[in-house]
C-alpha positions as a Markdown table, in Angstrom:
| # | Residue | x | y | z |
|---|---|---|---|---|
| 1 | Unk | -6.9 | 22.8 | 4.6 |
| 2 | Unk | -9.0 | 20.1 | 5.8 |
| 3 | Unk | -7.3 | 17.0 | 4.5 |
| 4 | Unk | -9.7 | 13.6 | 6.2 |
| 5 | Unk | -7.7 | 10.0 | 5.6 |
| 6 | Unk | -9.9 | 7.0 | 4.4 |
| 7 | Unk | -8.6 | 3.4 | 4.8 |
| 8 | Unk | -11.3 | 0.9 | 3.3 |
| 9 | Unk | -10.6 | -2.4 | 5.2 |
| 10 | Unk | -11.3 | -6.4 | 4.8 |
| 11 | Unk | -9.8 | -8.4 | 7.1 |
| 12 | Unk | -6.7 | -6.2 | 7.8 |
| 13 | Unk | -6.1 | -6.6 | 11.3 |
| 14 | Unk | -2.9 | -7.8 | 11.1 |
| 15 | Unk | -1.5 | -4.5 | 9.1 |
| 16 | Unk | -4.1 | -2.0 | 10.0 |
| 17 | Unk | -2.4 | -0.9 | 12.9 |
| 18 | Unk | 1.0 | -0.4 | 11.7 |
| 19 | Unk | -1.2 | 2.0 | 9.1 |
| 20 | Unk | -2.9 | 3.9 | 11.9 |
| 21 | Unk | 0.3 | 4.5 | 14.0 |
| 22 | Unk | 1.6 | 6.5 | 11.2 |
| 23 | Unk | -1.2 | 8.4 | 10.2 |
| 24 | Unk | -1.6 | 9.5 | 13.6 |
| 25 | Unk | 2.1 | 11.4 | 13.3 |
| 26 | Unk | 0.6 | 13.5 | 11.1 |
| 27 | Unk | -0.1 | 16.7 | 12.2 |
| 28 | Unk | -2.3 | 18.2 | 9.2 |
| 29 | Unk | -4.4 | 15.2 | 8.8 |
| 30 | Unk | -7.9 | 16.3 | 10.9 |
| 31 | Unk | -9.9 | 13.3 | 10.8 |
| 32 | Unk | -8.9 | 9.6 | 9.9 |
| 33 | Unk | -12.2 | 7.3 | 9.0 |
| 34 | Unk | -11.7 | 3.6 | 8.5 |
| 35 | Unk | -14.3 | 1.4 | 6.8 |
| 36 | Unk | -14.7 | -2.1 | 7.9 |
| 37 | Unk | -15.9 | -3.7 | 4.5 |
| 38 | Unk | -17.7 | -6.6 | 6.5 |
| 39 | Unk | -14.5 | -7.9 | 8.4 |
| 40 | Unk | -14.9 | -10.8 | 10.2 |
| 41 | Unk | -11.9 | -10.2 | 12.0 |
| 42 | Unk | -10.6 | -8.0 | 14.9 |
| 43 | Unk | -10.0 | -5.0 | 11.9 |
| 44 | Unk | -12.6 | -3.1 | 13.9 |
| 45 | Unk | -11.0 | -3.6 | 17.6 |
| 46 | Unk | -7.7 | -2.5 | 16.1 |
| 47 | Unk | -8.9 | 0.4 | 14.2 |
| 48 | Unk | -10.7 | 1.6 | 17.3 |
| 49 | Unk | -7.8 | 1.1 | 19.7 |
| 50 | Unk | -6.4 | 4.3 | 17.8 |
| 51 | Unk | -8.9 | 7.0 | 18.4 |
| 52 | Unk | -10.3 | 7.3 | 14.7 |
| 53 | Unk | -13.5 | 7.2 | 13.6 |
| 54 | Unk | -14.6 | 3.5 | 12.4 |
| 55 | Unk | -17.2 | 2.6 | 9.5 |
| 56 | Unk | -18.6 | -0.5 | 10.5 |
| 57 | Unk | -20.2 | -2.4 | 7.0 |
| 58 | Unk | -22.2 | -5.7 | 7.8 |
| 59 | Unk | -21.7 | -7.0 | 4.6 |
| 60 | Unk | -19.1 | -6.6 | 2.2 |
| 61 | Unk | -19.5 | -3.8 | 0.0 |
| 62 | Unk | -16.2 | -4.1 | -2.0 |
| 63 | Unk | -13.6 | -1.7 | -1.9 |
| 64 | Unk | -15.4 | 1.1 | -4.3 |
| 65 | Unk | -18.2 | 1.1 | -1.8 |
| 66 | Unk | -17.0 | 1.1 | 1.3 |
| 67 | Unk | -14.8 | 4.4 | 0.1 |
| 68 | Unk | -17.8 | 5.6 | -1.0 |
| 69 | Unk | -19.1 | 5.2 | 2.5 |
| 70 | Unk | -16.0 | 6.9 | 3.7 |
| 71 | Unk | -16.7 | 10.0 | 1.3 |
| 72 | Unk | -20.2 | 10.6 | 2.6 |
| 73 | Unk | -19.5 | 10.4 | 6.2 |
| 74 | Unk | -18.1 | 14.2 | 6.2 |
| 75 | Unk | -16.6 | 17.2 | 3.9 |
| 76 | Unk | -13.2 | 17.5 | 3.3 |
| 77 | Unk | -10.7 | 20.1 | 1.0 |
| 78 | Unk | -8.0 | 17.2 | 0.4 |
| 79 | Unk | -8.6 | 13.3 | 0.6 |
| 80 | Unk | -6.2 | 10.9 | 1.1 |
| 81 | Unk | -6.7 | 7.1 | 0.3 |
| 82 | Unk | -4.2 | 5.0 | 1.6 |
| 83 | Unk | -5.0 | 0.5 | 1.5 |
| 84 | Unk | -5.3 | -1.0 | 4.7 |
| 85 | Unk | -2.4 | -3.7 | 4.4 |
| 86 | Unk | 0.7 | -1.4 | 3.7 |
| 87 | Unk | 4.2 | -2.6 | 5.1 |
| 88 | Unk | 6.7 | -0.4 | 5.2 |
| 89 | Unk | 4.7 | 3.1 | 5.9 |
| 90 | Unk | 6.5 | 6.2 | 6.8 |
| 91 | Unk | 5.2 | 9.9 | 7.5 |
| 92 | Unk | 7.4 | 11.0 | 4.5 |
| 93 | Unk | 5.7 | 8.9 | 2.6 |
| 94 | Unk | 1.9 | 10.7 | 3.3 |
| 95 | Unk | 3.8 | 14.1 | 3.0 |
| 96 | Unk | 5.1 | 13.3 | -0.1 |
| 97 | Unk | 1.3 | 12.7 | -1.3 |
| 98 | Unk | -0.3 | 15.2 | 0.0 |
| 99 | Unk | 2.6 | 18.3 | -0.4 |
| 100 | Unk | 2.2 | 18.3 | -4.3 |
| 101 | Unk | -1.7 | 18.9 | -3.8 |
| 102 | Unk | -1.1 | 21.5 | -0.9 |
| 103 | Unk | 1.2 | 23.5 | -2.4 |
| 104 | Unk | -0.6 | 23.8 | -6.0 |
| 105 | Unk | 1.1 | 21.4 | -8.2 |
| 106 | Unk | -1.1 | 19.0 | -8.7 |
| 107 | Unk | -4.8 | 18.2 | -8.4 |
| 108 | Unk | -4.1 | 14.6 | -7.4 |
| 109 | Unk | -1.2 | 12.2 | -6.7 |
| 110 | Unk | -1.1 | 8.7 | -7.3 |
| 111 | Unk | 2.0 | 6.4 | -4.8 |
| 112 | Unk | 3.7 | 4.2 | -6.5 |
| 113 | Unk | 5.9 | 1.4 | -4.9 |
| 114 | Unk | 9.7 | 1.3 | -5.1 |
| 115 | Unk | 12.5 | -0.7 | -4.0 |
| 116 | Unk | 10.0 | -2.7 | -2.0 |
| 117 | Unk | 9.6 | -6.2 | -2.8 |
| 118 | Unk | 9.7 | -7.6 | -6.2 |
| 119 | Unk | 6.3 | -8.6 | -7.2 |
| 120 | Unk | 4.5 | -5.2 | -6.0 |
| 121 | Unk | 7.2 | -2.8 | -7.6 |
| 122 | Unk | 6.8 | -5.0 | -10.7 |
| 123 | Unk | 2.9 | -4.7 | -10.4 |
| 124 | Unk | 2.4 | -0.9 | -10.3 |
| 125 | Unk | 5.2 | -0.1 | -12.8 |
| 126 | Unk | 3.3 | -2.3 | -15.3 |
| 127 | Unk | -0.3 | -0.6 | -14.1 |
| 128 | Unk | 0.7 | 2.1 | -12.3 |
| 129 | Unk | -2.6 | 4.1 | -12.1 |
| 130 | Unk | -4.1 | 1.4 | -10.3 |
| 131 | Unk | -2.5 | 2.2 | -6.9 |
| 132 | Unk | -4.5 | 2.5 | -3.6 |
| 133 | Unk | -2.4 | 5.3 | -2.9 |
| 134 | Unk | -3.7 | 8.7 | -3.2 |
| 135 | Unk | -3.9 | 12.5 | -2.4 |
| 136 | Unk | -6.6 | 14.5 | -4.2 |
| 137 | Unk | -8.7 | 17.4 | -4.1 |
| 138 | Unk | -12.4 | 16.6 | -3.1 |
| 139 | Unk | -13.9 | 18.6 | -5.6 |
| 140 | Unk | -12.7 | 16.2 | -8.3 |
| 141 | Unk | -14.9 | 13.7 | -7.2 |
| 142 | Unk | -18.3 | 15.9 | -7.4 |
| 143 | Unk | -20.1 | 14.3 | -10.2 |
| 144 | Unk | -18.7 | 10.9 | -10.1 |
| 145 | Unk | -21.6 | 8.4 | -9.5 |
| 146 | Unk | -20.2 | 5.0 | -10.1 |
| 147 | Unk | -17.6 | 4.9 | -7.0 |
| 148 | Unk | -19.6 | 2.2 | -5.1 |
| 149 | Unk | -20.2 | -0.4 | -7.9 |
| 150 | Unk | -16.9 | -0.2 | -8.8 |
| 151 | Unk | -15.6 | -3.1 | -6.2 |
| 152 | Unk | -11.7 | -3.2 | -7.4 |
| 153 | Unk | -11.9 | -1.5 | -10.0 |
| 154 | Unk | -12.6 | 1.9 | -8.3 |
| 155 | Unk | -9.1 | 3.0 | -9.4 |
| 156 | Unk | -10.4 | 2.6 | -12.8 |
| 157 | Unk | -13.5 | 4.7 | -12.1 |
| 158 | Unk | -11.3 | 7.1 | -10.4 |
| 159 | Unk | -9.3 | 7.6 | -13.0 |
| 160 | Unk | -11.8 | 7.7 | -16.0 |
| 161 | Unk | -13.2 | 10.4 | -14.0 |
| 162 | Unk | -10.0 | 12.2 | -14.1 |
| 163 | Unk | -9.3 | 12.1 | -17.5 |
| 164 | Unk | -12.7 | 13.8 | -17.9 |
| 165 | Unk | -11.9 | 16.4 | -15.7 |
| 166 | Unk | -8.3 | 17.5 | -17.3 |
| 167 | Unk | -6.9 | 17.8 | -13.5 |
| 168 | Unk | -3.4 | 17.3 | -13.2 |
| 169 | Unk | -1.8 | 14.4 | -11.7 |
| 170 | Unk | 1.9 | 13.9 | -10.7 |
| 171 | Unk | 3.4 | 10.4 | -9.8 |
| 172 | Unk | 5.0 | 10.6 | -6.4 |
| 173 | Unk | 7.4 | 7.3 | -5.7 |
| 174 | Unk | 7.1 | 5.4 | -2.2 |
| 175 | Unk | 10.4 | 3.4 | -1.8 |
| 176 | Unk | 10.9 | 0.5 | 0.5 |
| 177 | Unk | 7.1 | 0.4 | 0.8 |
| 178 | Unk | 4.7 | -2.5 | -0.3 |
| 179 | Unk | 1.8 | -4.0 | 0.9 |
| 180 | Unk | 0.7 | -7.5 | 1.8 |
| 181 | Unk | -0.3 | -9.8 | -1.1 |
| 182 | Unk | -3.7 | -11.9 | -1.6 |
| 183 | Unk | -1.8 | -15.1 | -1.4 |
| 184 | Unk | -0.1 | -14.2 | 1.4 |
| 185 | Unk | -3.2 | -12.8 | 3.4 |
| 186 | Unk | -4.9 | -16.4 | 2.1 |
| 187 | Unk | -2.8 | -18.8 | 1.0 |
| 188 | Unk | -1.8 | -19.4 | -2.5 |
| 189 | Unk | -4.6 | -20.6 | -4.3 |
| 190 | Unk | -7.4 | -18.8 | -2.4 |
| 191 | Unk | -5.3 | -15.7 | -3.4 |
| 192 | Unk | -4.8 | -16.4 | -6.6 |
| 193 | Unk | -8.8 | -17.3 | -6.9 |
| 194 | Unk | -9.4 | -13.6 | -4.8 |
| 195 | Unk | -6.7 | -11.6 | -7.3 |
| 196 | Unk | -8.7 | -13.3 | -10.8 |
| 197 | Unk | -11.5 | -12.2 | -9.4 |
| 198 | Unk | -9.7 | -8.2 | -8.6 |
| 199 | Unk | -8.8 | -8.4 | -11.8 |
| 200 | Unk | -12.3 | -9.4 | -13.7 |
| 201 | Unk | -14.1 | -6.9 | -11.6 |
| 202 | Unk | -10.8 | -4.1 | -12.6 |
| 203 | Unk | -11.4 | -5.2 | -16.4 |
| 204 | Unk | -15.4 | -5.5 | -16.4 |
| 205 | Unk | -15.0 | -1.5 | -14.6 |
| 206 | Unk | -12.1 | -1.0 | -18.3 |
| 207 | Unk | -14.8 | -2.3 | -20.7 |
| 208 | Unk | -17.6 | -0.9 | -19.3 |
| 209 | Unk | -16.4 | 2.3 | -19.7 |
């Protein structure tokens, strides 16, 4: 199967690479493709330092579009969408999303934190479908046409399109994982002014549909 990795990125250099060391462990992954979502950072040095191919976005598309950029840069049987500021990332972590898919018992798994830290565990057992984390089948994206307005809330148009499609999903747990938070990448109120906004665009994506 040809499973292709996409890592949309904003000013993840910092993280980035601790995500790319891991990926590159993994065997049955063919290709690896980052987008650079109009960093201003060294997110592009980093990602290139690691052999993989590297999306470079002027501007910032938000993160629906630059996976949407991702998607129509090659074909692929299995995709698998991991954020670019994970902590805590281990190869059994990618098998454990992608083995439910490759072995025909599920059409897409969604990675949800555990026994990580606190406030991220709390986050995605209160909203758990909004992860970053997944394994899918391509062909369950054919047809979707709103993936690059989305901005952050391409989880929700990811998984609208799902429930359409009647394709079955399976929660796969990632314990002692997490992921960097928006006050911590900007300090606290510039994160809490960047995670209203994630949260307007998330419910504007709810409502609209």
């Amino acid at each position: 199967m040809n499973i292709v990795a996409i890592i949309p990125a904003y000013n993840e250099g910092e993280t980035i690479g601790g995500v790319l060391s891991v990926l590159k462990k993994v065997n049955k992954i063919k290709k690896i493709v980052v987008v650079s979502d109009g960093s201003e950072d060294d997110t592009v040095e980093v990602a290139k330092s690691f052999d993989v191919e590297v999306i470079v976005l002027k501007e910032n598309m938000g993160k629906g579009g630059a996976m949407k950029k991702g998607l129509d840069n090659g074909s692929a049987d299995i995709l698998l969408f991991l954020d670019a500021d994970l902590i805590g990332l281990k190869e059994k972590h990618i098998n454990d999303l992608l083995s439910p898919v490759l072995e025909n018992q599920a059409d897409i798994t969604i990675g949800i934190f555990e026994e990580g830290r606190v406030f991220t565990d709390l986050a995605q057992k209160m909203i758990p479908k909004l992860s970053g984390q997944r394994a899918l089948r391509a062909s369950i994206l054919e047809g979707i046409s709103d993936l690059d307005v989305a901005r952050f809330g391409v989880e929700v148009a990811l998984n609208n399109h799902i429930k359409k499609s009647k394709v079955r999903l399976k929660k796969v747990a990632l314990s002692n994982m997490s992921h960097v938070t928006k006050e911590e990448k900007l300090g606290f109120l510039r994160g809490v002014n960047a995670r209203m906004k994630m949260y307007w665009e998330i419910l504007s994506c709810i409502v609209k549909k």
